[in-house]
C-alpha positions as CSV (number, residue, x, y, z in Angstrom):
1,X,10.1,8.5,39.0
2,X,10.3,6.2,41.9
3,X,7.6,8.3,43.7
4,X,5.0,8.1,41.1
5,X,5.3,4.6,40.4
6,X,4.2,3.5,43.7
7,X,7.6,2.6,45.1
8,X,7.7,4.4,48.3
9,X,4.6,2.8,49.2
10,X,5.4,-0.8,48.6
11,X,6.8,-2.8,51.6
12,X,10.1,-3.8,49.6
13,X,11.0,0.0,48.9
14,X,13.1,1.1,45.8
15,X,15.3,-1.7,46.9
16,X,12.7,-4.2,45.1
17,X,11.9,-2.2,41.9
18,X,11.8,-4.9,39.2
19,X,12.6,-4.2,35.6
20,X,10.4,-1.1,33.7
21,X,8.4,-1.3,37.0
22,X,8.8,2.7,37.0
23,X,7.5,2.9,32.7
24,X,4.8,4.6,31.7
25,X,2.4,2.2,30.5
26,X,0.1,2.2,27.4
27,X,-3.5,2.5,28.6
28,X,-5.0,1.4,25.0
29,X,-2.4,-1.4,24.4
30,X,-3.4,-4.7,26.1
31,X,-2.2,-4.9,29.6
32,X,-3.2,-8.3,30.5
33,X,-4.4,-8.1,34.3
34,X,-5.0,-4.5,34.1
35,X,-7.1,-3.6,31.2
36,X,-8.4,-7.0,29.2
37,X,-11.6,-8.6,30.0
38,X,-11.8,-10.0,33.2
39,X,-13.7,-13.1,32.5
40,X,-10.6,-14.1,30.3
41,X,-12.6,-14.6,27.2
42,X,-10.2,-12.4,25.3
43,X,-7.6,-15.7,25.2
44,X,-9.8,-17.7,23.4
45,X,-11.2,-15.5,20.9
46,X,-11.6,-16.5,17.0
47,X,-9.0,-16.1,14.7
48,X,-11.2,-13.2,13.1
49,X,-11.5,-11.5,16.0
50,X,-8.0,-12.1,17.8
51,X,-6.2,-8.9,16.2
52,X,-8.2,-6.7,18.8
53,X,-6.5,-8.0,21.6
54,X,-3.2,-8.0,19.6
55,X,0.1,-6.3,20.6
56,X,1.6,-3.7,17.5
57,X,5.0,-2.9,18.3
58,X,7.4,-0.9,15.5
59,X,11.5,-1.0,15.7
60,X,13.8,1.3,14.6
61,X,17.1,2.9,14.9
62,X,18.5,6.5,15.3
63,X,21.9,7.5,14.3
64,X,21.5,11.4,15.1
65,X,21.6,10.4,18.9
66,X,25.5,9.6,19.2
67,X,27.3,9.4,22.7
68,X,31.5,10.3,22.4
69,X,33.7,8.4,23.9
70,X,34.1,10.4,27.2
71,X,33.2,8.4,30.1
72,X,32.8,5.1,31.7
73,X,29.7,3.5,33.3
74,X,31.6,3.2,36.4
75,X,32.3,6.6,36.5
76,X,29.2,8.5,34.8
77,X,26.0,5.2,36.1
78,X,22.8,5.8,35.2
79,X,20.6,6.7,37.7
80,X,17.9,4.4,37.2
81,X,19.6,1.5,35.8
82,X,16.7,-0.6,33.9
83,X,13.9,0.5,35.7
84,X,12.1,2.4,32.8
85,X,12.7,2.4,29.3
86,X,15.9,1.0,29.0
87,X,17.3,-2.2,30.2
88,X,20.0,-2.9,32.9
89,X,23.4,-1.7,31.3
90,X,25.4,-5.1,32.8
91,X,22.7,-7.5,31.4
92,X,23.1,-5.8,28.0
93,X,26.3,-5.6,27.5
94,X,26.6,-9.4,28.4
95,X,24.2,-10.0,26.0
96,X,26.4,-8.7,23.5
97,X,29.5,-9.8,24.6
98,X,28.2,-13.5,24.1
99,X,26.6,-13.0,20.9
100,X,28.5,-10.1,19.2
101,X,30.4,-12.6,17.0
102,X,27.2,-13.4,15.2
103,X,27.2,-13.2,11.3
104,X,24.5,-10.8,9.5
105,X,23.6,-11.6,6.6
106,X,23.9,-9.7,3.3
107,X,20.6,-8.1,2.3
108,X,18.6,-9.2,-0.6
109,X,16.6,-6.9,-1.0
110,X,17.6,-2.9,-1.9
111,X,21.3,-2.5,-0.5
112,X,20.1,-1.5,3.1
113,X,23.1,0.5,4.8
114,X,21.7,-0.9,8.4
115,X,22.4,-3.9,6.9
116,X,25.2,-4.3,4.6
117,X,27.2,-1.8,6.6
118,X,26.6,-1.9,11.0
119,X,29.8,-1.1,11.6
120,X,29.3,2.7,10.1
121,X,29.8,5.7,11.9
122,X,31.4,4.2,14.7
123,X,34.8,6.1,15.2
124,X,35.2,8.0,18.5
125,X,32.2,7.0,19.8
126,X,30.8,4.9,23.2
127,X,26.9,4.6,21.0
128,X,26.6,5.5,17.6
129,X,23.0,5.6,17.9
130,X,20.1,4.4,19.9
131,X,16.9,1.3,19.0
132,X,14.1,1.3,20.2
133,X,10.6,-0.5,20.3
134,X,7.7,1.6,20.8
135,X,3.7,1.1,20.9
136,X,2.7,1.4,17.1
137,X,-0.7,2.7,17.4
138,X,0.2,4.8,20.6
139,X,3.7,6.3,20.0
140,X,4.7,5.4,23.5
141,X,7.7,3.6,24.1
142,X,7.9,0.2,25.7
143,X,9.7,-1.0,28.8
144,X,13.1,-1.5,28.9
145,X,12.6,-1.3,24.8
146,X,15.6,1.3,24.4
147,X,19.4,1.1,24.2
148,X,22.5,2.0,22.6
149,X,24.0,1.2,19.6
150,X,28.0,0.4,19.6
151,X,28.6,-0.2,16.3
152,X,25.5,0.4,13.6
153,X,22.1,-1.3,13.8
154,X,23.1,-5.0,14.6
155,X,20.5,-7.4,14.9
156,X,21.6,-8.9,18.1
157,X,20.9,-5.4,19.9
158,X,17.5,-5.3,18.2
159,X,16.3,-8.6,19.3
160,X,17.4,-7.4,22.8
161,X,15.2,-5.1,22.5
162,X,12.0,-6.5,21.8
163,X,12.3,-9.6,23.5
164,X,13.1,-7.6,26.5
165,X,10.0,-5.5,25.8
166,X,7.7,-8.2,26.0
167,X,8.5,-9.3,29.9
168,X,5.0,-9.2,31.4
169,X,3.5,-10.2,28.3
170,X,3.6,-13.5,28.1
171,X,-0.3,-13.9,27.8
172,X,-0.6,-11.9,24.6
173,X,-0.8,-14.1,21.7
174,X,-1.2,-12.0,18.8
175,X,1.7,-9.6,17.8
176,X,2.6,-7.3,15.0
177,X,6.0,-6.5,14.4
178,X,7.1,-3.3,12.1
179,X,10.4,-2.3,11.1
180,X,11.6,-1.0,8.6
181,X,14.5,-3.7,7.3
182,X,12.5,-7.0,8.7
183,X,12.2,-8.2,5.6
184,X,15.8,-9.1,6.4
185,X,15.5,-9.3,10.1
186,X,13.1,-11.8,10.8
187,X,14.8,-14.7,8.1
188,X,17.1,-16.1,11.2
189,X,15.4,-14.4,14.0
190,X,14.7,-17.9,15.3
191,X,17.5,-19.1,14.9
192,X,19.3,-16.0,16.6
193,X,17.0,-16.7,19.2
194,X,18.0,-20.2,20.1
195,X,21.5,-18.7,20.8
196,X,20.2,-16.3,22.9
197,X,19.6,-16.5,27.2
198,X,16.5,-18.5,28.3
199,X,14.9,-15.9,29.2
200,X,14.9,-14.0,26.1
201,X,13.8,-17.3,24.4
202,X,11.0,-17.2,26.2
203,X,9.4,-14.3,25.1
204,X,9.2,-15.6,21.3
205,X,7.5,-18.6,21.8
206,X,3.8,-19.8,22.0
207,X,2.7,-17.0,19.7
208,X,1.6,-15.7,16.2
209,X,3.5,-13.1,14.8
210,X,2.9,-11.2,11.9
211,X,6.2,-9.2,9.8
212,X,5.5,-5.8,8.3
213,X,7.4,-2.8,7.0
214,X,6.3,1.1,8.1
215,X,4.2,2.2,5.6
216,X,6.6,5.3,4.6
217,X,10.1,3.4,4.0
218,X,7.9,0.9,2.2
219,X,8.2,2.1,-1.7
220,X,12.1,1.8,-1.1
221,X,12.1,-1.7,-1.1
222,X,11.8,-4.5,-4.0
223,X,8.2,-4.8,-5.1
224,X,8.1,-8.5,-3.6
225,X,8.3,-6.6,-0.2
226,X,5.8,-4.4,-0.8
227,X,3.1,-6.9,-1.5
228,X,4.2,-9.4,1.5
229,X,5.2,-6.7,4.2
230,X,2.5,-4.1,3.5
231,X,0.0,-2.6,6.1
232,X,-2.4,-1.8,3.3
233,X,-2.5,-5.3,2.0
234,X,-2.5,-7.2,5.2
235,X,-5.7,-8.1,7.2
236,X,-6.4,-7.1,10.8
237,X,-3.9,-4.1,11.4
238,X,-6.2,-1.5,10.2
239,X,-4.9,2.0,9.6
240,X,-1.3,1.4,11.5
241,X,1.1,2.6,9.4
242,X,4.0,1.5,12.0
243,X,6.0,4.7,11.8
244,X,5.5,5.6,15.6
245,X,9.3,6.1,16.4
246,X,10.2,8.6,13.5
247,X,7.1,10.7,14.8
248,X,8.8,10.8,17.9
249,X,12.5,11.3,16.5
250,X,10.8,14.2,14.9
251,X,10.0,15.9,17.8
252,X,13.7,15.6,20.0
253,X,16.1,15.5,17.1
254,X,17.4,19.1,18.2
255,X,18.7,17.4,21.4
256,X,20.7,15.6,19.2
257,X,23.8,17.8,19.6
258,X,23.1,18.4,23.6
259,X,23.5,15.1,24.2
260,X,26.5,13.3,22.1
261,X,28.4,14.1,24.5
262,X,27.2,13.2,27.8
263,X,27.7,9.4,29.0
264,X,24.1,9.4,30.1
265,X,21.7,7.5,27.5
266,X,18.9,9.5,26.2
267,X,16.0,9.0,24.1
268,X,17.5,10.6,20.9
269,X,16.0,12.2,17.6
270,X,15.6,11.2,14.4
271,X,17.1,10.5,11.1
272,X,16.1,14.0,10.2
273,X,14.8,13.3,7.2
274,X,17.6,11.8,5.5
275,X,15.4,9.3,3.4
276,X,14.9,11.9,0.3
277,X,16.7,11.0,-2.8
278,X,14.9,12.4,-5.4
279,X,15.8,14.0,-8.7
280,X,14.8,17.7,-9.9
281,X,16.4,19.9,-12.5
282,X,16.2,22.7,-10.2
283,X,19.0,23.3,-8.3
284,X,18.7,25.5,-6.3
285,X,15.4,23.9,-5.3
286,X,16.8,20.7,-4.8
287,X,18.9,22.7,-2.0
288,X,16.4,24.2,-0.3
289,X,14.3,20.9,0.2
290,X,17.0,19.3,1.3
291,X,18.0,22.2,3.6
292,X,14.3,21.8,5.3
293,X,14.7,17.6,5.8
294,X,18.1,18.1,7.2
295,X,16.6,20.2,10.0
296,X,18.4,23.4,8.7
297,X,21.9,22.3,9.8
298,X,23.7,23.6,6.1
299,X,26.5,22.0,6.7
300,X,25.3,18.4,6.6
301,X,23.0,19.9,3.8
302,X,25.4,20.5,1.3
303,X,27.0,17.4,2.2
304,X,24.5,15.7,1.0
305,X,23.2,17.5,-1.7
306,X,26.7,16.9,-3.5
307,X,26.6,12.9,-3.1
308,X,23.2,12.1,-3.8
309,X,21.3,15.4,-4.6
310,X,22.9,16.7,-7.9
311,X,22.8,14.9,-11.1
312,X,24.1,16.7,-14.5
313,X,20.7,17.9,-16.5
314,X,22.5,16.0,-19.3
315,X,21.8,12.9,-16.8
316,X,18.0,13.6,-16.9
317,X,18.0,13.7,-20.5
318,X,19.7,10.1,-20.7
319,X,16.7,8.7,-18.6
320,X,15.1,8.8,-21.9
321,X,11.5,9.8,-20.6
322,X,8.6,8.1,-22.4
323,X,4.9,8.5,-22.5
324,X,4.9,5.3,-20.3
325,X,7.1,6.5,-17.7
326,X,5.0,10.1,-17.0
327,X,3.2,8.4,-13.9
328,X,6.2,6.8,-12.6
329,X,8.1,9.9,-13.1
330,X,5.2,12.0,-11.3
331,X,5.4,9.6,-8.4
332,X,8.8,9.8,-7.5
333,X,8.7,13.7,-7.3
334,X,5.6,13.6,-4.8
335,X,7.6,10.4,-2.9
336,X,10.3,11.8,-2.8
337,X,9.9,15.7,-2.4
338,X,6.2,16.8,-1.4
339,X,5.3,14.6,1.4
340,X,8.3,14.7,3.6
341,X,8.6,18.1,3.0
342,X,5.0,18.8,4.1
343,X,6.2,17.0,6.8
344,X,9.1,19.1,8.2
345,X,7.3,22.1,7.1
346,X,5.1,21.6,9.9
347,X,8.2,21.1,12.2
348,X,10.5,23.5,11.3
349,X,11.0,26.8,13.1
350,X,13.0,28.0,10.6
351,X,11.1,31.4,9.8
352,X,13.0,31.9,6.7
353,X,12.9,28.5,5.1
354,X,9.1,28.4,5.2
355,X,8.0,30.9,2.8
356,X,10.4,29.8,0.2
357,X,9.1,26.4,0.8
358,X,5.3,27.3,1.1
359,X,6.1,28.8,-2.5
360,X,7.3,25.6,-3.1
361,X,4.4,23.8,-2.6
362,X,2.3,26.1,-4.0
363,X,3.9,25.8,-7.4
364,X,4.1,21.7,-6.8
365,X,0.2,21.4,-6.1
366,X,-1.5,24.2,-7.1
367,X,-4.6,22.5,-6.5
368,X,-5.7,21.2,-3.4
369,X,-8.1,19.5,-4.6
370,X,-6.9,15.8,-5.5
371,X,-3.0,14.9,-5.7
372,X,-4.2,13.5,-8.6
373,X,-4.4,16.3,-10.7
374,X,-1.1,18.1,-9.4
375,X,0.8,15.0,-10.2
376,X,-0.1,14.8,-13.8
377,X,0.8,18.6,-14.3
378,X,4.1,18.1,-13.2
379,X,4.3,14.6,-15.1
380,X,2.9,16.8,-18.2
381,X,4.9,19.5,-18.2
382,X,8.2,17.0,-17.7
383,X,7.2,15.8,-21.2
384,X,6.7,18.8,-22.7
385,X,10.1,19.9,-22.1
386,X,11.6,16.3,-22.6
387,X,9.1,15.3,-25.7
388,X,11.1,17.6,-27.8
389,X,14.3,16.3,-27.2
390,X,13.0,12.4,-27.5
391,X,11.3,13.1,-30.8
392,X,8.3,12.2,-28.8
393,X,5.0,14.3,-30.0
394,X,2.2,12.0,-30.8
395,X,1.1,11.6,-26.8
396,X,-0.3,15.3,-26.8
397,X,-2.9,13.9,-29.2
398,X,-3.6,11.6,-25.7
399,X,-2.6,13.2,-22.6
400,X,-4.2,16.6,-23.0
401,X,-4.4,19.4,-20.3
402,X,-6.1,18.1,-17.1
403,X,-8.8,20.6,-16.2
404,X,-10.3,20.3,-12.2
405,X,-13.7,19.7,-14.1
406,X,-12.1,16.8,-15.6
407,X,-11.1,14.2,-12.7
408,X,-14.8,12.9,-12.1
409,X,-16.2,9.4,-12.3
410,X,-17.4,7.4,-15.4
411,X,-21.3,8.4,-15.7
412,X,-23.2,5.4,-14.4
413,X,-25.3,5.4,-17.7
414,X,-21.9,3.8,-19.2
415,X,-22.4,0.9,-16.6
416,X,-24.8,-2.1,-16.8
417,X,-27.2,-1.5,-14.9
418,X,-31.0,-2.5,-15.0
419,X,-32.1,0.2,-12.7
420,X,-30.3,2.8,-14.7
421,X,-32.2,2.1,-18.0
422,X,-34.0,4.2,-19.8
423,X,-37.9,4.2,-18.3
424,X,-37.1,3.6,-14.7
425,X,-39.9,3.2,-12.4
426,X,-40.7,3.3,-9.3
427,X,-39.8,0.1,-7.2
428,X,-42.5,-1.2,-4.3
429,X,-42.1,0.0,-1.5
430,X,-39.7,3.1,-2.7
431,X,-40.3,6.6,-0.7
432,X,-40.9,9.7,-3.0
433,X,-37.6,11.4,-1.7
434,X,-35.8,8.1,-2.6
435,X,-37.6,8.2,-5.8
436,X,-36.5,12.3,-6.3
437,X,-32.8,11.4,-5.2
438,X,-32.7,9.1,-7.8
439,X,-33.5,11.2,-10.4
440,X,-31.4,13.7,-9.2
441,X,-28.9,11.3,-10.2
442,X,-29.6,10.5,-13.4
443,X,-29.4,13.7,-14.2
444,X,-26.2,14.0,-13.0
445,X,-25.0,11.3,-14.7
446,X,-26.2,12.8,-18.2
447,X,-23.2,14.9,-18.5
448,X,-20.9,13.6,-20.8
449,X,-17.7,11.4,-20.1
450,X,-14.8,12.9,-19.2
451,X,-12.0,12.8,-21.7
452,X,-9.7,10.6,-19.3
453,X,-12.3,8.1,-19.7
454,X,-12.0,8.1,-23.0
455,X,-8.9,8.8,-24.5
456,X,-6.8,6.3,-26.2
457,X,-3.1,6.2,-25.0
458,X,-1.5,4.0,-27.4
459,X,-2.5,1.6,-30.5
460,X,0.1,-1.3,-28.8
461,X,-1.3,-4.9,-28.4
462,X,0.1,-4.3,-24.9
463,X,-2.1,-2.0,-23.9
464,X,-5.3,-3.7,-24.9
465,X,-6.3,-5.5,-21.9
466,X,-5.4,-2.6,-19.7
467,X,-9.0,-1.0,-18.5
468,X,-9.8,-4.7,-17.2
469,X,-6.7,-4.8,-15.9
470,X,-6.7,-1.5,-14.0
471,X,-10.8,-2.0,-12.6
472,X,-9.7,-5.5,-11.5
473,X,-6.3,-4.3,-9.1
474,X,-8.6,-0.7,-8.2
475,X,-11.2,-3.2,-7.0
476,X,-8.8,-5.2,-5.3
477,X,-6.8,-2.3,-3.4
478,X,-10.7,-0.4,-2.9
479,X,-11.8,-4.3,-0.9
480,X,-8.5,-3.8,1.0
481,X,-9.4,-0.6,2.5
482,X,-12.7,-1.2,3.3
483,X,-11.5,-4.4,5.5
484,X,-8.4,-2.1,7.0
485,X,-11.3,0.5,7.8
486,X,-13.6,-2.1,9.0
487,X,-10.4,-3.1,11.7
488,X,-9.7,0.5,12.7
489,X,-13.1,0.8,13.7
490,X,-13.4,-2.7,16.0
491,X,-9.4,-1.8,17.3
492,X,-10.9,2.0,18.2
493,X,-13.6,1.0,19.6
494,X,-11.4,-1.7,21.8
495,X,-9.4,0.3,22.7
496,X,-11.4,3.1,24.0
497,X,-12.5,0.7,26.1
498,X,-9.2,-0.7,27.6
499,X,-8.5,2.5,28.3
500,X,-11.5,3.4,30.7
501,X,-10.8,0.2,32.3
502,X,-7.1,0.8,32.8
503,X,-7.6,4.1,34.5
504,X,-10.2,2.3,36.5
505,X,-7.8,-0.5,37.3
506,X,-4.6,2.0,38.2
507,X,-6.9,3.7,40.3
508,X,-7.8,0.8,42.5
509,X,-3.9,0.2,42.2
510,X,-3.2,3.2,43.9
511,X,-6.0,2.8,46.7
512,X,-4.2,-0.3,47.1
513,X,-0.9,0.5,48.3
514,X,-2.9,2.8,51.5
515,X,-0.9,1.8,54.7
516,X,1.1,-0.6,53.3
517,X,3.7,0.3,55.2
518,X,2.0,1.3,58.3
519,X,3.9,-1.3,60.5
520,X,7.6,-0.5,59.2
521,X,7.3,3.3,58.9
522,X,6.5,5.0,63.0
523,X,6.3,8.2,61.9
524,X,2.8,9.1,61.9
525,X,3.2,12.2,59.7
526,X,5.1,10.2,57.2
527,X,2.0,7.8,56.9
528,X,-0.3,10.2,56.6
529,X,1.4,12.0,53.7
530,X,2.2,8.2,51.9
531,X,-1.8,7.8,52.3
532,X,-3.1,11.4,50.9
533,X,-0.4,10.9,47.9
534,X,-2.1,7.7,47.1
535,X,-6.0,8.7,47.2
536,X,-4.7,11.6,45.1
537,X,-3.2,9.7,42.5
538,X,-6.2,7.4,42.4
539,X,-8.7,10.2,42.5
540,X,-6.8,11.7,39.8
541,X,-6.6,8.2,37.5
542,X,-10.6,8.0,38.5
543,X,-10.9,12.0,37.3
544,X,-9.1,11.0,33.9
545,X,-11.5,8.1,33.2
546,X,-15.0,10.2,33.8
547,X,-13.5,12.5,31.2
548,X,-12.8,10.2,28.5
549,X,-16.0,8.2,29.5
550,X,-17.6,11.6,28.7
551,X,-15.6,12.5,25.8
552,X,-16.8,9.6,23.9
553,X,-20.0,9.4,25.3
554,X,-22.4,9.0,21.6
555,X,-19.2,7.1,20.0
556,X,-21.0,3.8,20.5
557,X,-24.2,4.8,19.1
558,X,-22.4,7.1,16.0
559,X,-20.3,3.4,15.3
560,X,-23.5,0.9,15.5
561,X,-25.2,4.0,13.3
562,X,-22.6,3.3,10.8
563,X,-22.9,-0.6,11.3
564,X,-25.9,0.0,10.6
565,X,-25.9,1.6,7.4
566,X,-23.5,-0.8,6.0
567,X,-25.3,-3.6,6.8
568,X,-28.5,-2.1,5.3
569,X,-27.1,-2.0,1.8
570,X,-29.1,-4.5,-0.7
571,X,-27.1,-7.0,-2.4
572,X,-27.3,-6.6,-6.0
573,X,-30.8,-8.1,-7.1
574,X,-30.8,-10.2,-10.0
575,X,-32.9,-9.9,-13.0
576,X,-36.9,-11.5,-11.9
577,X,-36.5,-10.2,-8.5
578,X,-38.9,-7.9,-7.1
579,X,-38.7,-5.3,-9.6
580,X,-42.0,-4.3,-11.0
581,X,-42.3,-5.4,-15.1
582,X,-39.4,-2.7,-17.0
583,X,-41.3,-2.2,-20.4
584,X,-37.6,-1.2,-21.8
585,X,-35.9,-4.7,-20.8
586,X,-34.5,-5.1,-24.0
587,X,-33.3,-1.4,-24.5
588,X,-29.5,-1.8,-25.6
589,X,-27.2,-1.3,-22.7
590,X,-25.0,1.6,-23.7
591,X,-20.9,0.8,-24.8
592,X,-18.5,1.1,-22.3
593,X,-15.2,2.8,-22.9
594,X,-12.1,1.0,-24.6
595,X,-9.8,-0.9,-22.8
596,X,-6.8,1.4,-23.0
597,X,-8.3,4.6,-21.5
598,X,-6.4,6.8,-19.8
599,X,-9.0,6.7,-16.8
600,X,-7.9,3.3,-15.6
601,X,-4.0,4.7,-15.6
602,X,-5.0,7.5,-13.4
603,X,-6.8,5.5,-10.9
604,X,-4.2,3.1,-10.7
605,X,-1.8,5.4,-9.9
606,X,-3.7,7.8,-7.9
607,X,-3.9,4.4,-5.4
608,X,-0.7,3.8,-5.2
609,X,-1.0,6.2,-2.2
């Protein structure tokens, strides 16, 4: 570690290694000296255009990667103490020690156990877990952005943690913060901070900061949380969903057992999966499922299938299931069951645990096709065993079987527009393949409405309202992911670039530190090897870059292609524009469907994803 990160080339030796000098750097985050424009115009960029040289960093905790009570630090010390990942074990602990008397605060939001209970899991045990603070669009972890937990997820270690992670940073302005209980984290994170050292306090001031919640954990919060902490709804983050360290609990967790009872302090595994807590009247199903998120370990299976898994059928039948509630009902089995267990399906080495599960799935979303359609089958079929017992009938007049054929768009005859009127002509200027296309389009849009578009769900005053309703939030969540599109694009296309120039920079870095030692080190052969290590490392840093350069070689042009094209849309022209006379002008514009379709439900729900 030492060797590769320059070390034994530098006139101060190992001796003067500062603090996660020896981490692995992000090439793609910003690195200010290293990869960031050199003219320095990245500091005073717009506030439109400042998220690209932003910093995304995601916390969490893991409680699989536990360390017994076994050993000392004076007797088992780390061997690199704070020169990569994690910080210096003294300065930590006295960091605690100061502030461990600190009060955190109830949650008030869903009754967080990392909140309401940091003390669990703590019996016989040196770490009950480990934090961390990793890169959020990278999954790399940050330096000296990992320690051990003594007693739950406490915020004091936490803030450690990604104070301690932004030494060297002090130039960034811009951050975004993910984790997934900082909607109770960040309330007194300033006033935690002022207790803190100086040089922790430093890293939180003189920039913007932005509070989010990983995408996945997010639906397990209160609905306040999921409009104010959400990726999807917030500008300038793109597609980061923030989940970068489960991805890489995923792929240790079966360490975790190897290591709980060493003194050393690994980089753990995850959760494994715990977060499911759905309902099913299968039971032997539920089992299984459960089985594959626990990572196959039966034991803590079972445990867990009895306290939260197995509700009485007796139980489902009090939940009193109404037409209503099919959607939400739908949407907790997917939430809760299909995604994470796609998930560890594609984890799991567990040869006889996939088949039952890929039958699983099969039987869950027999149609690849759009989760749409699976989710109403299962929501359907849930009523039609339920209806029965609710004296609940009339909805099968409504909610018929969903055919394949059947989820497709409202014809855009059913729309106003003046270009889609009966007697259409040709507009100046129009080629005839544009003209052909178009007609090709009308005829596509003579087949009839689809019954979803059409079919009334209820006679309630409630539900009239609800298509204008529905179009207006679709239109709303459709903007939003254009704009977080729109970002992924410019923070790609950024970073591609910061990552040419850091290789660029490291190798120059490396070419550097040739013969800086020449005048303390005699031994000629030593300096010769010290010299051919370093023009290797930077010819390899220099070999890296001409292969990405090449990789991505036509991006530009494919990206200003795309610019392009969007830019090249016509607004909508109003009536008297350029349009040559329309003889049909007054031809009556043809009804659009009621309010309470079951259309607008289905889109509405289908974007809830």
């Amino acid at each position: 570690m030492y060797k590769r990160a320059g070390r034994g080339h530098a006139v101060d030796g190992i001796a003067g290694t500062r603090a996660g000098e020896c981490a692995l750097l992000c090439p793609a985050c910003p690195q200010p000296g290293k990869n960031l424009p050199l003219d320095g115009s990245w500091r005073n960029a717009p506030p439109e255009q400042r998220f690209i040289y932003a910093l995304f960093l995601a916390m969490d905790a893991n409680f699989r990667m536990k360390r017994k009570d076994v050993s000392t630090e004076g007797d088992d010390p780390s061997l690199g103490n704070g020169i990569a990942f994690c910080s210096k074990v003294q300065e930590y602990m006295e960091h605690l020690d100061k502030n461990w008397g600190l009060e955190q605060e109830k949650s008030t939001c869903v009754a967080h156990d990392a909140v309401n209970e940091p003390n669990r899991e703590t019996y016989g045990t040196a770490a009950s877990g480990i934090g961390t603070v990793d890169c959020a669009r990278h999954n790399m972890k940050r330096p000296n952005g990992v320690g051990d937990l003594q007693k739950g997820e406490r915020y004091i270690n936490m803030d450690y943690m990604v104070w301690k992670s932004l030494e060297y940073y002090d130039e960034v302005l811009q951050l975004f913060i993910s984790y997934d209980i900082v909607c109770q984290w960040f309330k007194n994170v300033w006033i935690r901070l002022a207790k803190y050292s100086p040089e922790l306090q430093e890293r939180g001031v003189r920039r913007f900061y932005t509070w989010l919640i990983p995408t996945f954990h997010l639906p397990a919060h209160i609905e306040d949380c999921n409009v104010l902490f959400s990726f999807n709804l917030t500008p300038f983050v793109g597609q980061t969903d923030g989940e970068a360290p489960e991805r890489g609990w995923a792929h240790i967790n079966g360490f975790a057992t190897s290591t709980s009872g060493s003194a050393a302090l690994l980089v753990g595994a995850g959760d494994g999966g715990l977060a499911a807590t759905g309902v099913s009247g299968n039971t032997a199903l539920e089992f299984v499922l459960v089985l594959v998120l626990c990572g196959t370990d039966k034991q803590e299976a079972s445990q867990f299938f009895q306290r939260r898994m197995c509700l009485p059928h007796a139980q489902l039948k009090l939940r009193g299931l109404r037409v209503q509630q099919c959607h939400t009902m739908s949407r907790h089995i997917w939430d809760r069951f299909l995604y994470p267990l796609e998930q560890r399906l594609a984890e799991t080495d567990n040869l006889l645990v996939i088949p039952i599960v890929e039958g699983v799935v099969e039987r869950i979303a027999p149609s690849a096709r759009s989760h749409l359609l699976a989710e109403y089958r299962v929501a359907r079929q849930a009523l039609e065993r339920l209806g029965p017992l609710l004296k609940e009938t009339a909805w099968q007049q409504q909610l018929r079987v969903l055919m394949p054929d059947d989820v497709r768009p409202r014809p855009r005859a059913t729309f106003s527009d003046p270009q889609r009127k009966a007697g259409y002509k040709r507009k100046r200027g129009q080629t005839r393949e544009q003209v052909e296309e178009e007609k090709q389009r009308r005829e596509a849009d003579a087949r009839p409405a689809s019954w979803i578009w059409l079919s009334q769900l209820s006679e309630n005053e409630e539900s009239q309202g609800g298509m204008v309703e529905a179009l207006r939030v679709e239109w709303a969540k459709t903007r939003a992911r254009a704009h977080r599109w729109t970002e992924e694009v410019d923070l790609l296309e950024e970073e591609m670039r910061r990552v040419l120039q850091f290789l660029e920079w490291k190798a120059g870095w490396w070419t550097g530190l040739v013969g800086q030692r020449e005048a303390l080190v005699s031994d000629a052969v030593l300096n010769e090897g010290l010299t051919a290590y370093a023009r290797r490392q930077s010819r390899t840093q220099l070999d890296l870059r001409a292969r990405f350069q090449a990789n991505r070689r036509d991006v530009p042009a494919y990206i200003q292609m795309g610019r392009d094209s969007v830019s090249a849309i016509p607004e909508e022209e109003e009536d008297g524009g350029e349009d040559e006379e329309d003889e049909n002008d007054d031809a009556p514009v043809p009804e659009a469907p009621r309010d309470d379709y079951l259309g607008a439900s289905l889109v509405d729900e289908s974007l809830a994803y």
